[in-house]
N, C-alpha and C positions, 0 to 999 in steps of 0.2 A: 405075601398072600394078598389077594384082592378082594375087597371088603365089597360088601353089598353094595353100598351106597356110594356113589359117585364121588358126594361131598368129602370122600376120605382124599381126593387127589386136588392137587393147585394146579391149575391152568397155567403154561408158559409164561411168563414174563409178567407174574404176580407173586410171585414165593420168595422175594424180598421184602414189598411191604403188609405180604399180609402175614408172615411170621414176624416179621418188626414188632407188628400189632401184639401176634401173640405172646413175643417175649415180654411185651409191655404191659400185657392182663396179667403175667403171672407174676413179674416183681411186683406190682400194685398188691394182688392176693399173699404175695408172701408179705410185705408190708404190712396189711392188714391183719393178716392173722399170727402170725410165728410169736408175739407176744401172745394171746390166749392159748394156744397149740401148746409152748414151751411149758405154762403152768396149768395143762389140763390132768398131766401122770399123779399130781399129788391131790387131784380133785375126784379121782376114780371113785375111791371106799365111800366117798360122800354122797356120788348120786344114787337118788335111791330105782329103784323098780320101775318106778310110770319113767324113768328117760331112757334106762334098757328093754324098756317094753316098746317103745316109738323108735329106739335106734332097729330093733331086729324087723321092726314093719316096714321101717323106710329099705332097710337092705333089700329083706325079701321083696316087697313092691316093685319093685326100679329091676327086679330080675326078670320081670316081664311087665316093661313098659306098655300103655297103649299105643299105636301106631295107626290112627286114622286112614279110615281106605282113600286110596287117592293121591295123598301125601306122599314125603317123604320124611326120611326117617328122623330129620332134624325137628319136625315138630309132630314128634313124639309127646306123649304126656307122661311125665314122671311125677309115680306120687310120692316117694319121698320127697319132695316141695312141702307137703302138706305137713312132714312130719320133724323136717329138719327145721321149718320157720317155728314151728312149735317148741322145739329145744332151745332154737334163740329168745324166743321170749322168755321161757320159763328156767334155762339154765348157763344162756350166755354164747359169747361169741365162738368160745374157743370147741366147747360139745357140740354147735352145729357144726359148724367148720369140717371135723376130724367124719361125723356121721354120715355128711352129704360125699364126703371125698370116698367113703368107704362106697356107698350106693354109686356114685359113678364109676368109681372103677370097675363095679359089677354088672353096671350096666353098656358100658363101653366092654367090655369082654363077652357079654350075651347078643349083642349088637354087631360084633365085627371090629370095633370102631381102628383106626390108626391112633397108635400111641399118642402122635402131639393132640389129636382130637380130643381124646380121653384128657389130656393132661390140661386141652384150653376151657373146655367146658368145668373142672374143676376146680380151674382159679374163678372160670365166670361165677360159677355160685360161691367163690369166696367173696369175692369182690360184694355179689347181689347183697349177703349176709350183713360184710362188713357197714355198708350202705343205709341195711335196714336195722343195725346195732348202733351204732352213730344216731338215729332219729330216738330211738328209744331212750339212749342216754340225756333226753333233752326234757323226759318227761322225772317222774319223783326217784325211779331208781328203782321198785322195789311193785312192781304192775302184778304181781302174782304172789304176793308173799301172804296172803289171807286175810289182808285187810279190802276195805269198802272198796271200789274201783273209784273214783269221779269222771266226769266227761274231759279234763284235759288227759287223763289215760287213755280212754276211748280215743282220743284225736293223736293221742300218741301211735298206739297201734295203727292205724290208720295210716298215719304219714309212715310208719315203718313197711309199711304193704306196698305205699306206689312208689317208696324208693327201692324197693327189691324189684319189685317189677319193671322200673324204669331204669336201672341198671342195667339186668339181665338182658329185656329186651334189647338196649342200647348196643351195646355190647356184641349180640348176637349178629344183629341186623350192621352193624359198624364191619362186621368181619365177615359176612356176606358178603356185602360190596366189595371189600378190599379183593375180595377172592374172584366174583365174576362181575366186579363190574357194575353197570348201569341193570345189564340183563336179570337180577333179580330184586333189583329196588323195588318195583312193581308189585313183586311177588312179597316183598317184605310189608310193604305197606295193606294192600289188601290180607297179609294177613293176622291184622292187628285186631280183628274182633275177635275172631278165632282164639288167638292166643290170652286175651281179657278174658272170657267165658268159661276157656280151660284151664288156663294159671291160674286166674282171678279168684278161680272159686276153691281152690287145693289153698290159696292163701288166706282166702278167709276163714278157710275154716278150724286151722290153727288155732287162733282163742281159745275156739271151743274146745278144741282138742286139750289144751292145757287147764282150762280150767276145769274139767276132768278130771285131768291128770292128780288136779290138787283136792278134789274129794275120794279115787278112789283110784288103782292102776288096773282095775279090773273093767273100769270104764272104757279103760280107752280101746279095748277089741273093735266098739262098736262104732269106731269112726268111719271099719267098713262099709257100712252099711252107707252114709252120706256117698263114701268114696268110690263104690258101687253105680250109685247115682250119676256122678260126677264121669264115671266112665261113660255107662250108658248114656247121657247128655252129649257127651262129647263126640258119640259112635253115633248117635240121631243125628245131630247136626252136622257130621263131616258126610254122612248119606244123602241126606237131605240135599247138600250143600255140591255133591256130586250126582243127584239125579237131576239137581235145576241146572247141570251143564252139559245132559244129556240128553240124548233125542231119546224117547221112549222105541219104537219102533224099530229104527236098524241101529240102535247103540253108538249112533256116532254121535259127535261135542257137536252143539247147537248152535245158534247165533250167537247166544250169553259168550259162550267157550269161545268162538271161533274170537270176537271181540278179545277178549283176553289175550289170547295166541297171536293175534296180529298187531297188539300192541306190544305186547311184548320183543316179540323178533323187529318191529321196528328198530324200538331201542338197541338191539342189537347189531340188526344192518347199518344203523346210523353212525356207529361205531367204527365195522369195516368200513363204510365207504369213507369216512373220515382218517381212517390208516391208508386209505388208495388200496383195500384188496378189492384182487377181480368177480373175488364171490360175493360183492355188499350189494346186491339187487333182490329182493322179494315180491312173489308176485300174489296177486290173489287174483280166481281162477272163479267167474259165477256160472256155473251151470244149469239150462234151465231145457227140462225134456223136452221133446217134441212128442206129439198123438200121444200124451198119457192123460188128457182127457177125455179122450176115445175109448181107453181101457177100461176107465172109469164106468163111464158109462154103456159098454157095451156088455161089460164081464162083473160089473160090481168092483165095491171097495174093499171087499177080500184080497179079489187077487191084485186089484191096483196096489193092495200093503204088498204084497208078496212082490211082486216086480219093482219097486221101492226098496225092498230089501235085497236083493237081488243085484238090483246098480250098485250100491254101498257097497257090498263085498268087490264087485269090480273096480269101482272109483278107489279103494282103499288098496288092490290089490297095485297099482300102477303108479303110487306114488312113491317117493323114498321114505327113508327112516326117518329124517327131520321133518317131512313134511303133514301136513295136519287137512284131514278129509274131515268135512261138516256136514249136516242138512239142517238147512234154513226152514224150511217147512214146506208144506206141497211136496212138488215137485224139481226143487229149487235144491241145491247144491254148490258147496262152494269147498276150492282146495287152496291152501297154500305151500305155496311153493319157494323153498327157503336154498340160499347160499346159491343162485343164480348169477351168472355173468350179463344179463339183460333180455329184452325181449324176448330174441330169438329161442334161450332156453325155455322162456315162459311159454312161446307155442310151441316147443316140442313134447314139454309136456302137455299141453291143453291135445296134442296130437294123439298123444299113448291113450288118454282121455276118450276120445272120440273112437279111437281105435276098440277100445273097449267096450263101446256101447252099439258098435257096430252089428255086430254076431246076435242074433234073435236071442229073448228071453222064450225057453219054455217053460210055460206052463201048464199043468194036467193036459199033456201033447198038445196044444196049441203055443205055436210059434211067434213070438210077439215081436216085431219090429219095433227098438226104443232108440232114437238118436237123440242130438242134444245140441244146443249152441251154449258156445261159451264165449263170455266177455272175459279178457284179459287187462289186468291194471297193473302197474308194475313200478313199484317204488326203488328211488326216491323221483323217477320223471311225472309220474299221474297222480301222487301225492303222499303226505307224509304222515298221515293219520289215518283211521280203520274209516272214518265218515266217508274221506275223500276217497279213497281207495273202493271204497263199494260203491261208491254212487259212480264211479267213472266204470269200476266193470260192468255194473249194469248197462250204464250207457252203450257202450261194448258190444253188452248180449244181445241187447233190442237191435243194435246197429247190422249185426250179423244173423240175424233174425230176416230184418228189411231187405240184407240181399241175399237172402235164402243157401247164406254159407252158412260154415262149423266153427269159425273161430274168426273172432277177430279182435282188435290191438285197438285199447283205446286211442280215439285223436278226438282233439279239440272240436273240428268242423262237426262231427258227428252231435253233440252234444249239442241238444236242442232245448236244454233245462238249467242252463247256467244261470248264477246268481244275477247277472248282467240282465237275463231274460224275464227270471220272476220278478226281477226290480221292475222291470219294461211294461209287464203283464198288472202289476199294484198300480203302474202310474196310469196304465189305461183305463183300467176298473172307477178311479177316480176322476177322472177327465169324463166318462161318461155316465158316472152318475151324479155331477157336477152340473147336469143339465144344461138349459140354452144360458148363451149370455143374458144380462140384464140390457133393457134399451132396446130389443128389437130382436126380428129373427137375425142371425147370423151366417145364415145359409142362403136365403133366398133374394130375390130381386122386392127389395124395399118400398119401388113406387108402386107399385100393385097386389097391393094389400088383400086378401081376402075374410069377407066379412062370416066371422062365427068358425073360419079355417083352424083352428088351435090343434096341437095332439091334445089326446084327452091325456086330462090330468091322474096322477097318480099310478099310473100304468108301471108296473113290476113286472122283471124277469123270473123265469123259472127258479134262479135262485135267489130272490128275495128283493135284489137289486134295484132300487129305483131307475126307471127308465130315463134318460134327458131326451130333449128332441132338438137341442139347436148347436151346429159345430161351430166351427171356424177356418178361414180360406188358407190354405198352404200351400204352394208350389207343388209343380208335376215333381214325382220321383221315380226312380228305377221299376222297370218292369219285373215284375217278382216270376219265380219258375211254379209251375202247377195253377193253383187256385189262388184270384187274386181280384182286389177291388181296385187295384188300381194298376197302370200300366206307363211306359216309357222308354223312347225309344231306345237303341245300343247304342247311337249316336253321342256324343257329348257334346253336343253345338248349343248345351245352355250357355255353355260359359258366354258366349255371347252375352252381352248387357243390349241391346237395340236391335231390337226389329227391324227397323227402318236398314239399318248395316245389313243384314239379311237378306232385305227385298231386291236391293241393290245390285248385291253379288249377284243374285241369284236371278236377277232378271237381267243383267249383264252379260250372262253366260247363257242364256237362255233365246234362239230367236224368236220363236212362238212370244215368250215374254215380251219383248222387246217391241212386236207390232201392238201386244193388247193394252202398251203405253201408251198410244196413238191417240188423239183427240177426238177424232173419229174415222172410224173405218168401220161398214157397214158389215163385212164379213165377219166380225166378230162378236160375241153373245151378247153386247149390249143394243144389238141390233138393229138396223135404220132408223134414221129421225133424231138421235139423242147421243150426245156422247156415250161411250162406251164405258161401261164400269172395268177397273184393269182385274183379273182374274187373283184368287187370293197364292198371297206367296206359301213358302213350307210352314209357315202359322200358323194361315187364312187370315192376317193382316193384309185391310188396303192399304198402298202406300202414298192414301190424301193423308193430309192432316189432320188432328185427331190423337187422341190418349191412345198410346199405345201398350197395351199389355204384355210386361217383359217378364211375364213369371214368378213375380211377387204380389200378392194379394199386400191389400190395406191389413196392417199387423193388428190383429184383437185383443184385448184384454186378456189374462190369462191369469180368472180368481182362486184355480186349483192351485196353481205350480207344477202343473202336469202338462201344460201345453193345451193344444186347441185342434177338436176338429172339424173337418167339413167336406162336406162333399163337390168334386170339382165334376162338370160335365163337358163331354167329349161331343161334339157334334158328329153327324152320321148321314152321309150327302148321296144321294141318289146320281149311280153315276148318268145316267142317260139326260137326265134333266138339269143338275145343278144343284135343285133343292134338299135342303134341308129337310129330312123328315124326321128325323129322331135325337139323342143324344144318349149317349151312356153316362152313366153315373160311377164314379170311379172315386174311392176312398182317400184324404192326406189328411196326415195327424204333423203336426208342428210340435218337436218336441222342446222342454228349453235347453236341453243340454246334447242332445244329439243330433236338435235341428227336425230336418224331415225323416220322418220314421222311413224307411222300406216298407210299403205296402206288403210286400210279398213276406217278409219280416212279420211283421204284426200278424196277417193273417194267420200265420205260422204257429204265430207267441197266441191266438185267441182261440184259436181254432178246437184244441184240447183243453180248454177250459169252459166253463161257464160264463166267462165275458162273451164269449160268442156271441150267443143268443140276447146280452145288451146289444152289442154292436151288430146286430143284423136286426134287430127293432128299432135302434138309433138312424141306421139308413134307412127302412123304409119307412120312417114316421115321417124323415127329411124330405124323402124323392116324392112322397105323394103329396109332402104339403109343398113342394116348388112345382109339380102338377099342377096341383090347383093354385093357385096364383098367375100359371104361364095361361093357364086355361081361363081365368077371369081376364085376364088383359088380351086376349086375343089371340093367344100364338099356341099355336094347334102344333104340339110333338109328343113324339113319342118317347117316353124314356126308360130303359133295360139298364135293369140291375142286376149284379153278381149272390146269388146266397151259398152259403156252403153245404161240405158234404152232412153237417151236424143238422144242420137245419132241413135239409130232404129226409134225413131218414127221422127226425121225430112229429116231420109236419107240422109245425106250429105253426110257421111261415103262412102257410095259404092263409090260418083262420085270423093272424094279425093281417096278412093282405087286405083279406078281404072288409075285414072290421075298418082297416081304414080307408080304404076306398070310399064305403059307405059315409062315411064319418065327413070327409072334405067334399065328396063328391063330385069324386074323378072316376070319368068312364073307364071301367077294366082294358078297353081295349088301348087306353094312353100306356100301360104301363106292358114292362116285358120280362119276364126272369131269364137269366144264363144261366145254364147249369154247364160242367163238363165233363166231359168223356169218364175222367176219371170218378165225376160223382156218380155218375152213371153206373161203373161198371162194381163199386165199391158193394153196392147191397141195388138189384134194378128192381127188385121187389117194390122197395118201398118206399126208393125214387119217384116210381114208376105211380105209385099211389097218391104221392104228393102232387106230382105235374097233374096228374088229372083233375085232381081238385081244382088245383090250378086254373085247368082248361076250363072246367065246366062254369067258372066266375066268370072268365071269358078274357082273364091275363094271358097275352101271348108269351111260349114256351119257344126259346133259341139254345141249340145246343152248341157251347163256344167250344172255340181249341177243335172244331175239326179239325181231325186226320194227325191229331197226335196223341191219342188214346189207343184203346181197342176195343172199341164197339165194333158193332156186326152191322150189316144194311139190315137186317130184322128188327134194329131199335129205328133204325130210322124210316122203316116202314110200319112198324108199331107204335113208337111215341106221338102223342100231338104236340110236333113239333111245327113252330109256322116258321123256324128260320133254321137256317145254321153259318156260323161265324168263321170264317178260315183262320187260321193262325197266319199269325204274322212271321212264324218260324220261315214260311213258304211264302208268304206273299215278298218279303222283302231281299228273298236273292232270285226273284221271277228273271230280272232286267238281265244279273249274267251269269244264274244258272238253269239250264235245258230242262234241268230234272224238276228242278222247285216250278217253272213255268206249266209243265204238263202235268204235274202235280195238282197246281190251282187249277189247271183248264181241268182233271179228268172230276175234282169235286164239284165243278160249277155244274159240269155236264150235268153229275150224279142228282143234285139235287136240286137242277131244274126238271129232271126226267120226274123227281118225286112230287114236283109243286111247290119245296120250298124258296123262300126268297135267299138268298146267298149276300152275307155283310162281308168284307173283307176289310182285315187289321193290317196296321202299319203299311199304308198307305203313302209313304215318304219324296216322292220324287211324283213328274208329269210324267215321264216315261211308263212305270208302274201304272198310273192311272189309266194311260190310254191300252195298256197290252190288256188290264182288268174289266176294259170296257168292250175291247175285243174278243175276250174272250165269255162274255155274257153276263159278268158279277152285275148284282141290282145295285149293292149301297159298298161304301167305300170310309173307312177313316183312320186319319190318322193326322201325321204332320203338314201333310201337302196344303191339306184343307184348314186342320188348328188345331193347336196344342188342347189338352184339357185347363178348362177357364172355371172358377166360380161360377154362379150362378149370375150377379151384379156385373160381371163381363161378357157373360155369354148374351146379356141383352143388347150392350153395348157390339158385340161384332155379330149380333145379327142384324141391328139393322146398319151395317156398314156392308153388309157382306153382298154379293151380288153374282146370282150363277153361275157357272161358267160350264157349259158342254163339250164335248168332244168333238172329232169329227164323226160322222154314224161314219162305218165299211160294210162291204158289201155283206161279211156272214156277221155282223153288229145281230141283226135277228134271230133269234134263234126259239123252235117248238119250243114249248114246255104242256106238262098238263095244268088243267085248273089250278090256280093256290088256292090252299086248304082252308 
């Protein structure tokens, strides 16, 4: 016959040592007891009433154990415990022994139990007994015989209480494991308060029971009434203890639960996958709805409970029998999914999943549209614990979120929140609140000092953060994808260590080059009367003599341990003339263990935090005080810098512009901001609000990364915009592809028809420059003309540099209307 409880049966290829076990509890208990047992028939006529009055409680009790909801049946509470430790103190090993054995057999027969269950549990409380009869014999002998008690009797009982309990337990939980293993050690251990609170309290109150017993056997009815207590305590707290693992709302196990359930089957799967079965993969499944903010808000939080409840019977309806459906809170959901061959099962279900949220919720006849993205984690490849596991599905869901799918399989690349990254993200926050170095600015050109130029002191970010204003010079690094403070070529021609090796090749293979080496020739831009300046190579290195700038700044002090930053500038060459009119300012962070950050990297790691908004006060404290310095020693540019999408939409940006403008006393019109496309189109409201500000101080507004967003021509007939930037995506396959070439030509057209002035990026070869010139572009930069330099370099190859124009062609001119 099949017993209720599962624990009546041995799992495959355990029912040698965990019977081993049991035959070894029950010779110990016969050991133990069969001397007291053997002389308890001639002790019968002797006992009086109070122990046939505790033996018939303990029986009857035990005939209907408590059984906590929730639980199973093994940690049941039995109060003969209370009644049989009281006969050991009060009448000896051998009367508990025969009492307890009688109440389990009764209660193993109202239970179901399997005979060996019945028989192991009755040696376990001989054993507990025997344990707690051994401690007592250490005290005078005689703890109830009606004399005074003293406190080594007290300490006697006592030590007899945690050796029953620490038996029992031992014991119980010993023959657990032997029987499934790893998979309920967990479950034994967490449920060790439980079992002190309910045993604990049935064994202490034995004493009392007994010394009862020795004023009156009429007394002892009333132990019900404790015992009573002791029930209901036990029924509160197992309630208690099962609604804190419960979602109130649609009844399913919560995070607490889910936590529990996902470590536990770890230890489980860890197990198969360590025997090599195909089913040791477990996945956890986070589901997070879609437009159920909508609901919210359009219908109330009535029926958004009621469509919440609603999914739970479906998500619950599509899983298997092993598997465990949660809600996190919200809108949020999460399943596990157990005894999986890998992935692939893991999306079939995250499929049935989706499948089931497909089909409209009705409600009071309106039709609700509920879908859902779900991240997928799947142990043991995305990790080995409930931490990792959740934090990689999450990753997951947002990741499948971003590409407006149902499901998707965590990977590594996706995960924009690695430890690797918050480490990235602490060492930055330090590096710039670490402020300027000591000894000098570290950013700007030193011999031209400006007097009373300081950032103002004490200047804090919105989170609290002290501001610094001086970096440190780092080499160009990689061009980052989207929004970016700094940029570089796809070329790898750093490795190069010399310039001069550069100029060489590249005026060697070049014959244009090759004549503007000439000592003098009047046709070329250094124009009659005077030697010719030679035109700059893919730098914008001369190749006189002279320091030549190979991509390493002078190395700075580094008092954080975080490295050093600073800002490098990009010159910005007017193609028609030669000149120099501007520079971009372009972000590098020196780190000490990764070397040169990724620009595109960092912006990445800052952007969703509140470093942000340091590092976008850090550079424009920087670019307006190398302003004002290039502007006290004489040199008249312009310099355009990048802010983010964080910074457009809370504005702060304009009113620190503008503050420091004022402040050094550089004309609005030096300076320029890029936004792009994609900041643009993120929220244009309150882009839209920012630039104006912008405008009306009278900072020129460039919008970078043309023509690889999706703006409308109505932004760029509505923004006050004075420039816009090509991407270099297009400018740099102009030379040998048709499409990227008419691509540049049909943006130049577009936005000289509008008035604006057109900058073109990655600017790389002569070829480029002449088709850019041809085809109407104003300003041009990139390699052809110079790498991005510090600020202590850029003064040095400006006055090296010397301009060099094109030939004009015949459609070189081209209409535009006024600029703006």
């Amino acid at each position: 016959m099949e017993a209720g409880d599962p624990r009546n049966f041995v799992p495959p290829g355990r029912a040698r040592p965990f019977f081993g076990f049991v035959t070894g509890v029950l010779a110990l208990a016969v050991l133990v007891s069969a001397g007291p047992l053997a002389g308890l028939p001639g002790r019968l006529d002797d006992l009086p009433a109070a122990f046939w009055t505790m033996a018939a409680l303990a029986v009857a009790c035990d005939a209907r154990p408590f059984v906590p909801p929730g639980r199973r049946e093994s940690s049941a509470v039995f109060p003969s415990t209370c009644f049989t430790f009281a006969i050991l103190l009060g009448w000896g090993l051998g009367p508990a022994v025969a009492v307890q054995a009688v109440a389990v057999a009764v209660s193993g027969w109202r239970m179901r139990h399997a005979a060996w269950r019945t028989i192991f549990n009755g040696a376990q409380y001989a054993v507990a007994l025997g344990a707690a009869y051994a401690v007592t014999r250490l005290g005078s002998g005689g703890l109830f015989d009606g004399g005074r008690l003293h406190w080594t009797d007290v300490a006697v009982v006592g030590g007899a209480t945690l050796a029953w309990f620490a038996a029992n337990y031992g014991l119980v939980s010993t023959a657990v494991r032997l029987r499934f293993g790893e998979r309920w050690w967990p479950g034994v251990r967490q449920g060790l308060p439980y079992e002190l609170l309910s045993t604990g309290s049935l064994l202490l109150l034995a004493p009392v029971l007994v010394t009862a017993a020795r004023a009156s056997a009429v007394l002892i009815p009333l132990v019900l009434v404790p015992l009573f207590a002791v029930y209901r305590m036990a029924r509160l707290s197992a309630e208690q203890e099962e609604l804190a693992s419960l979602d109130p709302l649609t009844g399913l196990p919560n995070r607490k639960a889910l936590l529990a359930e996902v470590a536990e089957q770890v230890h489980l799967h860890a197990e198969r996958e360590a025997r090599g079965d195909p089913d040791g993969h477990l996945a956890l499944l986070l589901i997070d709805l879609d437009r159920f903010k909508h609901v919210n808000d359009a219908l109330g939080h009535a029926v958004g409970d009621r469509l919440l409840v609603e999914v739970s019977a479906r998500l619950a309806a599509v899983v298997g029998p092993g598997d465990l459906v949660a809600r996190l809170g919200g809108d949020e959901f999460a399943i596990v999914g157990t005894r999986l061959s890998g992935a692939d099962q893991a999306r079939e279900l995250a499929e049935r999943a989706v499948r089931a949220l497909v089909e409209p919720v009705e409600l009071d006849g309106l039709p609700l549209d509920v879908g859902g993205s779900i991240g997928i984690a799947v142990f043991p490849e995305h990790g080995e614990d409930y931490a990792t596991l959740m934090r990689h599905a999450d990753v997951a869901m947002y990741d499948a979120k971003h590409r407006n799918d149902t499901v998707a399989v965590y990977a590594a690349e996706s995960d924009h929140n690695s430890a690797e990254r918050l480490a990235l993200l602490a060492d930055l926050r330090r590096v710039l609140e670490a402020g300027p170095l000591a000894g000098g600015s570290a950013h700007g050109d030193l011999t031209h000092p400006v007097a009373g130029a300081q950032p103002p002191a004490g200047v804090r970010g919105s989170d609290g953060a002290a501001l610094p204003a001086g970096p440190a010079p780092l080499p160009a690094a990689r061009r980052p994808v989207g929004r970016r403070w700094g940029r570089r070529r796809r070329d790898p021609a750093e490795l190069a260590g010399s310039d001069e090796l550069i100029n060489r090749i590249v005026t060697g293979a070049d014959p244009i080059r090759r004549r503007a080496q000439s000592p003098a020739d009047p046709a070329e831009p250094g124009g009659p009367g005077r030697p010719a300046d030679p035109p700059p190579a893919a730098d914008g290195q001369p190749p006189h003599p002279g320091p030549a700038w190979t991509g390493e700044p002078e190395r700075q002090p580094d008092p954080t341990g975080a490295g050093v930053i600073t800002m490098y500038y990009q010159p910005q060459i007017a193609i028609a003339t030669g000149e120099v009119v501007g520079v971009e300012a372009l972000l590098r962070w020196r780190h000490p263990k990764r070397g040169m950050v990724d620009p595109g990297e960092l912006i990445q790691v800052a952007e969703q935090s509140a470093v942000m908004r340091l590092l976008t006060r850090r550079v424009v404290d920087d670019v307006v005080e190398q302003l004002a310095k290039w502007q006290a020693a004489g040199t008249d540019l312009r310099a355009a810098l990048n802010v983010s999408v964080r910074d457009l939409h809370t504005g702060e940006v304009a009113e620190q512009i503008a503050d420091r403008l004022t402040r050094f006393g550089v004309r609005p019109d030096r300076l320029q901001v890029e936004i792009t496309e994609g900041a643009l189109m993120a929220d244009p409201r309150r882009v839209l609000a920012t630039i104006s500000q912008l405008h009306r101080i009278g900072v020129g507004i460039a919008l970078d990364d043309f023509g690889t967003g999706y703006s409308s021509l109505q932004h760029l007939r509505r923004l006050p915009l004075s420039e816009v930037k090509v991407d270099r995506s297009f400018v740099l396959g102009m030379t040998e592809d048709a499409d990227d070439a008419a691509i540049v030509r049909s943006m130049i057209e577009l936005a000289g028809a509008l008035g604006l002035r057109v900058v073109a990026e990655g600017v790389e070869d002569e070829r480029t420059w002449r088709l850019l010139h041809a085809a109407g572009c104003d300003v041009a930069q990139g390699w052809f003309y110079a790498r991005p330099m510090p600020a202590q370099e850029l003064t040095g190859w400006l006055a090296r540099y010397r301009p060099v124009r094109p030939t004009v062609t015949a459609d070189g001119d081209r209409q535009r209307r006024p600029a703006r």
